[in-house]
C-alpha positions as CSV (number, residue, x, y, z in Angstrom):
1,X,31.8,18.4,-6.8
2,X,33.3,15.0,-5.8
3,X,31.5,11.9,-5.3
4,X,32.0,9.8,-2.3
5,X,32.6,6.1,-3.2
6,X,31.7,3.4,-0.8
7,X,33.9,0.5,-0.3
8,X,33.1,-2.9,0.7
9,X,29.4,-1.5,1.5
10,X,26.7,-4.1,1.0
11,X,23.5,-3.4,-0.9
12,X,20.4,-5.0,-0.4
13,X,17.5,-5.1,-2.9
14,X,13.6,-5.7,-2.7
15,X,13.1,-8.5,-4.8
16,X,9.7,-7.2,-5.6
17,X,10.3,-3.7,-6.7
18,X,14.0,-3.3,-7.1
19,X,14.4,-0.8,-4.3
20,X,18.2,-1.1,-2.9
21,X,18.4,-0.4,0.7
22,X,21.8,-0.5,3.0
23,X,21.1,-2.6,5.8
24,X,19.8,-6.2,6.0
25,X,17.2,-5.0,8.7
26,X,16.1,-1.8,6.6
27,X,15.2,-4.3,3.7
28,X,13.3,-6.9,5.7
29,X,11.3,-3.5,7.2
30,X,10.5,-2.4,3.7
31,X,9.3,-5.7,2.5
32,X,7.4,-6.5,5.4
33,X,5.5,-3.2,5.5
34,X,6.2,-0.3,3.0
35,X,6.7,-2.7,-0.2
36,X,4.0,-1.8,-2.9
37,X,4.3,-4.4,-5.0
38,X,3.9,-7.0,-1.8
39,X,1.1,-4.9,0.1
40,X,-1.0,-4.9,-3.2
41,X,-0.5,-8.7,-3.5
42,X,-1.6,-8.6,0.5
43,X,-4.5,-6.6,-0.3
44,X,-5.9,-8.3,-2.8
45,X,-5.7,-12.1,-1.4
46,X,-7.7,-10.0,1.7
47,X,-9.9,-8.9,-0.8
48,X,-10.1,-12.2,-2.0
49,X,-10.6,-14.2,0.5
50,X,-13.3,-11.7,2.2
51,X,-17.2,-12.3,2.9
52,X,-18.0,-8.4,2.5
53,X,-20.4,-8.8,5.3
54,X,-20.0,-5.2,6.2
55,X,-20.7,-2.9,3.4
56,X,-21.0,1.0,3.8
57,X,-21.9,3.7,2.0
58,X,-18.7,6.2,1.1
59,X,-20.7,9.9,0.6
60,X,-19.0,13.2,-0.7
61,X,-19.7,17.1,-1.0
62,X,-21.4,18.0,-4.1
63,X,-19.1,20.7,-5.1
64,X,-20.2,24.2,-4.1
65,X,-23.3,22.8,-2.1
66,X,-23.0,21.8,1.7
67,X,-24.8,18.4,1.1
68,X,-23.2,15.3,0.5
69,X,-24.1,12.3,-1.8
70,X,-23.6,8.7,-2.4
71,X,-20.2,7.5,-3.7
72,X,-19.9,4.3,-3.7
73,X,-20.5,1.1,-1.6
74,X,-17.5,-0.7,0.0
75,X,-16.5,-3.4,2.7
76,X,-15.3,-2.0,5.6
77,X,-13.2,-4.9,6.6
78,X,-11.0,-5.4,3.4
79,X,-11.8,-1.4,1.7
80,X,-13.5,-3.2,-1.9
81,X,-15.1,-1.1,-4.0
82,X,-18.6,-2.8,-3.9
């Protein structure tokens, strides 16, 4: 088995997660929208910074029955757990 080495090939890295990426464009893409680290911090100034004016009820299946019961309560704007 041989190994293919890349020369003069730049790396990019999140500076959040540590996820290296090969193009400049693939790394702003990741940070901008499938970074973890930077959507929870996102989320949670949302979360933060919402009114939770619109609360809901989340219901499940009680297993083996064809009924469903309250969950929890959360806002539907920014998805906290209420």
């Amino acid at each position: 088995r041989h190994v293919k080495v890349l020369e003069n090939q730049t790396l990019y890295q999140c500076e959040h997660c540590g996820k290296r990426l090969l193009s400049k464009k693939g790394a702003e893409l990741h940070e901008k929208q499938y970074c973890r680290v930077v959507l929870d911090i996102k989320q949670a100034e949302l979360q933060k910074s919402c009114k939770h004016k619109c609360i809901t009820t989340h219901y499940s299946y009680i297993p083996g029955e064809a009924v469903m019961q309250p969950d929890y309560d959360y806002c539907t704007d920014c998805g906290l757990k209420i």
